[in-house]
VEXDREN-2710 file (C-alpha; in Angstrom, 1 decimal):
% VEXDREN-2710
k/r/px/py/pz
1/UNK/94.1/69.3/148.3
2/UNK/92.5/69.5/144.9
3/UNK/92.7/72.0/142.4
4/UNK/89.5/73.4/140.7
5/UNK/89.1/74.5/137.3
6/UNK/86.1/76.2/135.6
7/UNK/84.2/75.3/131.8
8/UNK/81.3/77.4/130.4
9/UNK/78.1/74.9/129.8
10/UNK/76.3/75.7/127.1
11/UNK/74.0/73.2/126.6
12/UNK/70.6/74.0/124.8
13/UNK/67.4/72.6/125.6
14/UNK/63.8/72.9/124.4
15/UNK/62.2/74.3/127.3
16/UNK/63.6/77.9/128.3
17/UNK/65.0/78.3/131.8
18/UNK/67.0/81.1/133.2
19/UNK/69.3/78.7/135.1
20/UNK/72.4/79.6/135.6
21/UNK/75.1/76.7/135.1
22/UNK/78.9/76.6/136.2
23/UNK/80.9/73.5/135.2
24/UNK/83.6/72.9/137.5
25/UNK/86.5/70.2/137.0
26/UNK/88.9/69.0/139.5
27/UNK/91.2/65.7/139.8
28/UNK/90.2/63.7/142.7
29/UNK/92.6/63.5/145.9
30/UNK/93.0/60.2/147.6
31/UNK/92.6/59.3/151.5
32/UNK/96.1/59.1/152.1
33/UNK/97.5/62.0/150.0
34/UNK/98.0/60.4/146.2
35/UNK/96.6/57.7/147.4
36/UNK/93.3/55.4/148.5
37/UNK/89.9/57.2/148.0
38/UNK/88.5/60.4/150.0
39/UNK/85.4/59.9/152.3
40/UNK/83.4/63.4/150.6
41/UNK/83.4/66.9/149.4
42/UNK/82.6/70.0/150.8
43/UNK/82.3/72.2/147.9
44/UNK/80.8/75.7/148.4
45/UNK/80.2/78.6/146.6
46/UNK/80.3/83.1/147.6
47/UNK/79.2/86.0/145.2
48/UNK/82.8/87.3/146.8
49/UNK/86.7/85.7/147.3
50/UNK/86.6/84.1/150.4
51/UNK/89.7/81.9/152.6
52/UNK/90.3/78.6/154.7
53/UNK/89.4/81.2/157.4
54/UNK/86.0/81.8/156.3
55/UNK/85.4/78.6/154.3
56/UNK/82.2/78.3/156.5
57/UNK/80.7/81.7/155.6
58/UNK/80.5/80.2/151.7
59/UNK/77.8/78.2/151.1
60/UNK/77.2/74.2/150.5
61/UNK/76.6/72.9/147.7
62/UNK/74.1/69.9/147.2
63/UNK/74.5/66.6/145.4
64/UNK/78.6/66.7/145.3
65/UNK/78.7/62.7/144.1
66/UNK/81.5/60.7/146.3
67/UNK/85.0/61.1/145.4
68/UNK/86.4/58.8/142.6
69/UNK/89.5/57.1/143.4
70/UNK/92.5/59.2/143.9
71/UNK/94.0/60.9/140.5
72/UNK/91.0/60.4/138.5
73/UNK/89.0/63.7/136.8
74/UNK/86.0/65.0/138.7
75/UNK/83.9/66.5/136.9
76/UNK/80.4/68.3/138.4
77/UNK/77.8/71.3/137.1
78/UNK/76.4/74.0/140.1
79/UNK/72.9/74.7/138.9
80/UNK/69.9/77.6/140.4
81/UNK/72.6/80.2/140.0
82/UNK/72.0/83.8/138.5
83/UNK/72.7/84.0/134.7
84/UNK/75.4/86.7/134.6
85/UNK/76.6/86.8/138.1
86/UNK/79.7/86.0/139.5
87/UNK/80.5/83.1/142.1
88/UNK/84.0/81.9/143.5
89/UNK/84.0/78.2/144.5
90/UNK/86.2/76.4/146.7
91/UNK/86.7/72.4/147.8
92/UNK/87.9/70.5/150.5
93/UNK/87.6/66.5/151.3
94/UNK/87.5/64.8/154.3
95/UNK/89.0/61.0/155.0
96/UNK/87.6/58.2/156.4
97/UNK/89.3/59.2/159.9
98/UNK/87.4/62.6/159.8
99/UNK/90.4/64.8/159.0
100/UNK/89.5/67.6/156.5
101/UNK/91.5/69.2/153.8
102/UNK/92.7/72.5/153.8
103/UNK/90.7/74.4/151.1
104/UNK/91.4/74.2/147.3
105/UNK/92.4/77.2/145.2
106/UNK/89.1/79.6/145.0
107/UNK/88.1/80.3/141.5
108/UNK/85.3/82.5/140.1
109/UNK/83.3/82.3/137.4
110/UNK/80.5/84.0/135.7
111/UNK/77.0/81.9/135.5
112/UNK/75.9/80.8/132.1
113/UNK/72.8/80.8/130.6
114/UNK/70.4/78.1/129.3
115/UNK/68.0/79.4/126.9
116/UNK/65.3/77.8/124.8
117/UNK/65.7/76.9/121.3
118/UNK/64.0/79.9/118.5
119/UNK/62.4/81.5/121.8
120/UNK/60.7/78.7/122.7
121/UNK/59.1/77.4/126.1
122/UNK/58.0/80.0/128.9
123/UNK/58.3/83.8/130.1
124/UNK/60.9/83.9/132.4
125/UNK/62.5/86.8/134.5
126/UNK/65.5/85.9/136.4
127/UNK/66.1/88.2/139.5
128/UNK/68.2/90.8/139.3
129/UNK/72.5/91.1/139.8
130/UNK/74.4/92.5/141.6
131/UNK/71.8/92.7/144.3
132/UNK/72.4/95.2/146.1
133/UNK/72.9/97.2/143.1
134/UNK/74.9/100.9/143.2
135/UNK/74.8/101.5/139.9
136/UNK/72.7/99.3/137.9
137/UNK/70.7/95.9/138.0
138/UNK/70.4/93.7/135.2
139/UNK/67.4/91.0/134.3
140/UNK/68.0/88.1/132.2
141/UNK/64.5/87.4/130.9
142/UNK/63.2/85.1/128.2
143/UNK/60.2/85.7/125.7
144/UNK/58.7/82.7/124.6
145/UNK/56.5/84.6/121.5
146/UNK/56.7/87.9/120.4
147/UNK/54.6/90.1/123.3
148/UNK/53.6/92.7/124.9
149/UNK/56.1/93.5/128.2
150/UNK/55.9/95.8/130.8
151/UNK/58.5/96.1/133.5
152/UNK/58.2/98.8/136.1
153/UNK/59.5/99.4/140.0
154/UNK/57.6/100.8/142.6
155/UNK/59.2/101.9/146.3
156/UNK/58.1/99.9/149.1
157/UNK/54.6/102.3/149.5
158/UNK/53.3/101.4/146.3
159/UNK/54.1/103.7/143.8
160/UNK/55.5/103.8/140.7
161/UNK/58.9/105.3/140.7
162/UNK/60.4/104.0/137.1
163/UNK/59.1/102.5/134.0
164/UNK/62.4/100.3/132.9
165/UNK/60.5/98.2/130.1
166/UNK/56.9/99.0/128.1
167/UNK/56.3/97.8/124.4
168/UNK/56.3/94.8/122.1
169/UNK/59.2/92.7/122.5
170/UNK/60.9/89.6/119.5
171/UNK/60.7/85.8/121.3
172/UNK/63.6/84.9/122.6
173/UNK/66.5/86.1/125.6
174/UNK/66.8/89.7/126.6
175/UNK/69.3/91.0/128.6
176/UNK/67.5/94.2/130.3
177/UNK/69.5/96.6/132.6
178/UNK/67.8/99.5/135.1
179/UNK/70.2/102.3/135.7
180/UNK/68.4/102.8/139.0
181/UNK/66.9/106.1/137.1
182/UNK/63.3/106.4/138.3
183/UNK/60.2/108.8/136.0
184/UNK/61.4/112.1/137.3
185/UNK/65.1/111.6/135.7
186/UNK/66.8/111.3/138.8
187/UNK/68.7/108.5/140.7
188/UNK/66.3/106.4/143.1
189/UNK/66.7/106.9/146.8
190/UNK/68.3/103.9/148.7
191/UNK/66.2/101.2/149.9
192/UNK/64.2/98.2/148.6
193/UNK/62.6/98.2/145.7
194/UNK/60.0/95.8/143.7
195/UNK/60.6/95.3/140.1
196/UNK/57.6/94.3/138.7
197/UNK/57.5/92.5/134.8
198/UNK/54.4/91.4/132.8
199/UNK/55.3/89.1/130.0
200/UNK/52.6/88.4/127.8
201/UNK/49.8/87.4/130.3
202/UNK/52.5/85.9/133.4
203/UNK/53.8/88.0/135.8
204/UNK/56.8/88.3/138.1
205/UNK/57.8/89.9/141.1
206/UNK/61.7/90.8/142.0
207/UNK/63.3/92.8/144.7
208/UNK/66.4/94.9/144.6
209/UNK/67.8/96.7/146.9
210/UNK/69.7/100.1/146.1
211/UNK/72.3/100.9/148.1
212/UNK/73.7/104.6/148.6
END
């Protein structure tokens, strides 16, 4: 059974993208316990803990490479996840006989983010965490020049029901949270909601769902 272990990437490249990136680090089992050389992973990841029980409610993870031979360090970056949000991770392997590992140890770990260098490369508006939200929902969003930005959610009939964002926003990230306070200073009713953002002259569209 192999143990995982978590490292913060923080790579920087040119072009902006709200990716978020966990690096995960393990040391490779073999087919025969210390021995030989597993068949594959299963790795899979849950916004909550989860067990060997309900391994199969996580989900998989694509492009696992093959297992290196037993006792050497793994070593493998989850990409597409939210920046800011929270995922556990768990492992097992399987032999060349088809018998699968119990599960690893579950460890958790908070999505980093890759930005663009200076504010450079393109408007980005990552959707929103938690989500549901109870108390708040936060956007990761990237400016590529300075702008004009408008960010505002409407209820699912249309209409306005909070202005979050409206002004002239500095290049580069912005960390932007909605306290789920709509025009009217009052907490929005429960339901699904559409966060609209206009960054410069591109536009996004993100749902959240508010819970009670």
């Amino acid at each position: 059974m192999p143990s995982l272990s978590t490292a913060a990437r923080s790579d920087q490249s040119a072009t902006a993208a709200l990716n978020g990136t966990v690096s995960l680090e393990w040391t490779a089992p073999g087919d025969d316990s210390l021995t030989g050389r597993a068949t594959r992973y299963d790795l899979r990841h849950k916004v909550m803990p989860f067990t060997e029980a309900t391994f199969g409610t996580a989900f998989p993870i694509q492009g696992v490479p093959l297992p290196l031979p037993a006792g050497q360090r793994e070593r493998f970056t989850v990409t597409g996840l939210t920046p800011g949000a929270t995922y556990y991770f768990g492992l097992k392997t399987v032999d060349d006989a088809g018998n699968w590992s119990r599960i690893s140890n579950v460890v958790n770990r908070t999505a980093s983010l890759t930005v663009g260098v200076e504010g450079r490369g393109v408007a980005e508006f990552a959707p929103p965490y938690p989500n549901p939200a109870r108390n708040s929902a936060t956007f990761l969003m990237n400016v590529p020049q300075e702008t004009e930005v408008v960010i505002e959610a409407y209820d699912i009939g249309g209409r306005r029901v909070a202005t979050i964002a409206r002004g002239r926003s500095t290049a580069g990230p912005q960390t932007l949270v909605w306290n789920l306070i709509g025009d009217e200073g009052r907490r929005v009713a429960a339901g699904l909601y559409l966060v609209r953002a206009r960054i410069g002259a591109t536009r996004f569209v993100r749902r959240v769902i508010v819970t009670g």
